[in-house]
Backbone as CSV, one residue per row, in Angstrom:
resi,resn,N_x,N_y,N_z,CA_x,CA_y,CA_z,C_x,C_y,C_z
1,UNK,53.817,139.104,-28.194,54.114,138.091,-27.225,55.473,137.433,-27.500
2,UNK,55.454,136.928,-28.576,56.682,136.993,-29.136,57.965,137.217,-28.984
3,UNK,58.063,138.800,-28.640,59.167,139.439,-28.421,59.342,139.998,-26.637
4,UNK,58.497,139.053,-26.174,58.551,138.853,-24.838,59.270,137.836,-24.336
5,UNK,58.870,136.575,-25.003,59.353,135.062,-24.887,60.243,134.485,-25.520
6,UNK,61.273,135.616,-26.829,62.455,134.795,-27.640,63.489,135.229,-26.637
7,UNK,63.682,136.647,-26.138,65.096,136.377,-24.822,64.755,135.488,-24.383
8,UNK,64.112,135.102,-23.570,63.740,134.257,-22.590,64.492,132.800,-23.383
9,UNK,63.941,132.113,-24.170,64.343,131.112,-24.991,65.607,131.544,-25.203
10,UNK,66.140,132.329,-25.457,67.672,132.721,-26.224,68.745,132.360,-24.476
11,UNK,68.059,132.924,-23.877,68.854,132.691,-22.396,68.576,131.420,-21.563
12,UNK,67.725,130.642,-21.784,67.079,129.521,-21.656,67.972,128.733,-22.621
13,UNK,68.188,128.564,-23.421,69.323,127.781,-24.172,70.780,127.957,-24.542
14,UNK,71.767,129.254,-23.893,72.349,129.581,-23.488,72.946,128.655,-22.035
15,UNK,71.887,128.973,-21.280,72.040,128.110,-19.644,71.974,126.437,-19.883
16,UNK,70.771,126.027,-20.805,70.546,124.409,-20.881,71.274,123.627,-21.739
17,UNK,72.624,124.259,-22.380,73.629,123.584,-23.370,74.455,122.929,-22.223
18,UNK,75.169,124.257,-21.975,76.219,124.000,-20.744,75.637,122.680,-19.449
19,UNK,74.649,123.223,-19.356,74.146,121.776,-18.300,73.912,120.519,-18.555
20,UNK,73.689,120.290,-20.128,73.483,119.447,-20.434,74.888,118.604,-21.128
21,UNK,75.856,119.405,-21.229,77.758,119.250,-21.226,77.635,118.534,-20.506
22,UNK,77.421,119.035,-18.944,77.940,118.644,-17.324,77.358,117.320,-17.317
23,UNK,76.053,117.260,-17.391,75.401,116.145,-17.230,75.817,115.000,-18.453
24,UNK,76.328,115.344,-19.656,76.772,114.264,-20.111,78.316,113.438,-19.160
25,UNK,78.876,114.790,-18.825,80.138,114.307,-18.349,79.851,113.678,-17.332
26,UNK,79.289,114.034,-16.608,78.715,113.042,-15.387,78.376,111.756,-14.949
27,UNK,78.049,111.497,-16.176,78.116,109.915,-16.507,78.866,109.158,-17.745
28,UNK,79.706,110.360,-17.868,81.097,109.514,-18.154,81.889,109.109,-17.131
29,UNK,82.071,110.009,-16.341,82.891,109.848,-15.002,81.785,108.929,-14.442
30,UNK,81.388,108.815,-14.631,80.117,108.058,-13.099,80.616,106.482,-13.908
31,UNK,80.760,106.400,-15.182,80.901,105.134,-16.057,82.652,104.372,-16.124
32,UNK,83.445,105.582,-15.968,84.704,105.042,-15.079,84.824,104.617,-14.470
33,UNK,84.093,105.504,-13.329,84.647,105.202,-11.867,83.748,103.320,-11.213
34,UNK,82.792,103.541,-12.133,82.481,102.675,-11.913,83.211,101.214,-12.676
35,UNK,84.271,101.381,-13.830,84.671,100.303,-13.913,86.000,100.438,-13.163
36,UNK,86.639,101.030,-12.745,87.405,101.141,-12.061,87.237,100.423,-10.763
37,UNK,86.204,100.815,-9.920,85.878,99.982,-8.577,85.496,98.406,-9.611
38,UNK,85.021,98.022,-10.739,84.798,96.660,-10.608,85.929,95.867,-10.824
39,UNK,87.199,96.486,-11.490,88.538,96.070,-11.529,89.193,96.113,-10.364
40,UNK,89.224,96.645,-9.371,89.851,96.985,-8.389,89.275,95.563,-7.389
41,UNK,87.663,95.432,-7.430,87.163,94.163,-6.957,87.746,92.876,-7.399
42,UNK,87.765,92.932,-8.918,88.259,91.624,-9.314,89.992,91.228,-8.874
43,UNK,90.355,92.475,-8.725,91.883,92.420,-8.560,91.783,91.974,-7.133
44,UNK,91.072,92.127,-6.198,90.931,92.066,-4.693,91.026,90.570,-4.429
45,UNK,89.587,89.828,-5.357,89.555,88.623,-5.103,90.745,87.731,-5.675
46,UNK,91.056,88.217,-6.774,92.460,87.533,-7.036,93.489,87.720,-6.072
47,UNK,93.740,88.707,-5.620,94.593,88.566,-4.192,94.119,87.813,-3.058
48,UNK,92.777,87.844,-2.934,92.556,86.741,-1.878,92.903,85.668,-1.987
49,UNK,92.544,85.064,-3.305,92.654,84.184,-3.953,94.138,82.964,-3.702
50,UNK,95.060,83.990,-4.402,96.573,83.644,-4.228,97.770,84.202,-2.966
51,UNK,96.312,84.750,-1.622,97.206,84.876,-0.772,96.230,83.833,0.018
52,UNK,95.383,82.528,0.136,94.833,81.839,0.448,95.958,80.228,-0.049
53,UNK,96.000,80.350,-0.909,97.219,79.441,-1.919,98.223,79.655,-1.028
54,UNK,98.835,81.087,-1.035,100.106,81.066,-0.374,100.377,80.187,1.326
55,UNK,99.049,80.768,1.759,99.180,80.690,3.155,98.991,78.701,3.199
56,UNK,98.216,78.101,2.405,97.851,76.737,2.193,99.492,76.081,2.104
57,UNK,100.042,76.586,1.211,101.197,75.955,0.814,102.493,76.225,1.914
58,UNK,102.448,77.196,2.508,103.212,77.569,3.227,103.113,76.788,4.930
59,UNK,101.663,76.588,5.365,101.346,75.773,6.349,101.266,73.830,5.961
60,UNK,102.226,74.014,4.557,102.463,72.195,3.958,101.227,71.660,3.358
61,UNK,100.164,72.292,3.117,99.114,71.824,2.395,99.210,71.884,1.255
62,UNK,100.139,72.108,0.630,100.147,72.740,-1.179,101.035,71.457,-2.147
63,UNK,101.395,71.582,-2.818,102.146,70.756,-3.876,103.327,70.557,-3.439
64,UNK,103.775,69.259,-3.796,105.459,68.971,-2.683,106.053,68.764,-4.349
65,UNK,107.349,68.619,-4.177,107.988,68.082,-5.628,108.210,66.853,-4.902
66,UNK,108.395,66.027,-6.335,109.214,64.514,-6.321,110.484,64.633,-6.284
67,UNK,110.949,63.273,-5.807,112.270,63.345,-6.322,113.048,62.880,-5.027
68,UNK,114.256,62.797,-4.820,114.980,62.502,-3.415,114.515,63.522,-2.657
69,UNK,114.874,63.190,-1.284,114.593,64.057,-0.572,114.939,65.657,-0.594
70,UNK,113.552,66.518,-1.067,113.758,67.712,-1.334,113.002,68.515,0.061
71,UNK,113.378,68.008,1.036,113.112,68.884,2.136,114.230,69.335,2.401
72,UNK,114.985,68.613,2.582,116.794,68.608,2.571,117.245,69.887,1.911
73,UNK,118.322,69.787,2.630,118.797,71.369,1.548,119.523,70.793,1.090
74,UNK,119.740,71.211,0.086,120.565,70.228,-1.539,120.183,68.586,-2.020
75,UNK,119.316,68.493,-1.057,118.806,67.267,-1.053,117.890,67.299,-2.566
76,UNK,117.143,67.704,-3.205,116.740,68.090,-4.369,117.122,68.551,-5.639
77,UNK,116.167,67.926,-6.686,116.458,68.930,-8.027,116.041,69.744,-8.011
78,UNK,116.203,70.773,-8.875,115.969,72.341,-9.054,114.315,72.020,-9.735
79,UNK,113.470,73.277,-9.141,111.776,73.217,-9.279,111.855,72.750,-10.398
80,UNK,112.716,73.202,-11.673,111.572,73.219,-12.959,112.241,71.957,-13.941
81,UNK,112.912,71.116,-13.200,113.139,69.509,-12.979,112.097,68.347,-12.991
82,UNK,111.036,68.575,-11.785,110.753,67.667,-11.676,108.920,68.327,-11.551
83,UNK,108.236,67.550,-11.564,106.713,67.290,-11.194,106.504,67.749,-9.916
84,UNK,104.900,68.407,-10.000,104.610,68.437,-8.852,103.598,67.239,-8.274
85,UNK,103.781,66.512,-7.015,102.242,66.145,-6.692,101.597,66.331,-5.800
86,UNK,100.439,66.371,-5.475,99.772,67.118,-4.770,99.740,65.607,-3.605
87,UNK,99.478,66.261,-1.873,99.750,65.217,-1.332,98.601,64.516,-0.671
């Protein structure tokens, strides 16, 4: 019986190494890709983030500087002069 059932096993573990390669790799890649999409998320909301800021500050809701009149052109000190305050 024996010498019925060791090919069998010999080719049976031959085939189940290699698959079991694949299947490790598989969830290596599956373990990338998946931090990859959760970086790509976090990077997303940080762009929302500071293009929400942008658009705030840009429609005059954001931080003004002090100082003489710095709406003025030349009317101001240079940004890293003076304080910001929020209005």
């Amino acid at each position: 019986m024996e010498n019925l059932v060791g090919p069998l096993k010999e080719t049976l573990a031959r085939v189940e190494r290699p698959a079991q390669d694949s299947d490790a790799e598989r969830v290596r890649s599956h373990a990338a890709l998946a931090e990859q999409v959760h970086i790509a998320r976090q990077s997303s909301e940080q762009l929302r983030i500071e293009t929400q800021a942008l658009v705030t500050a840009l429609r005059g809701g954001g931080p003004r500087p002090l100082g003489r009149d710095a709406a003025a052109p030349g009317g101001g000190a240079g940004r890293d002069e003076l304080p910001l305050r929020l209005r």
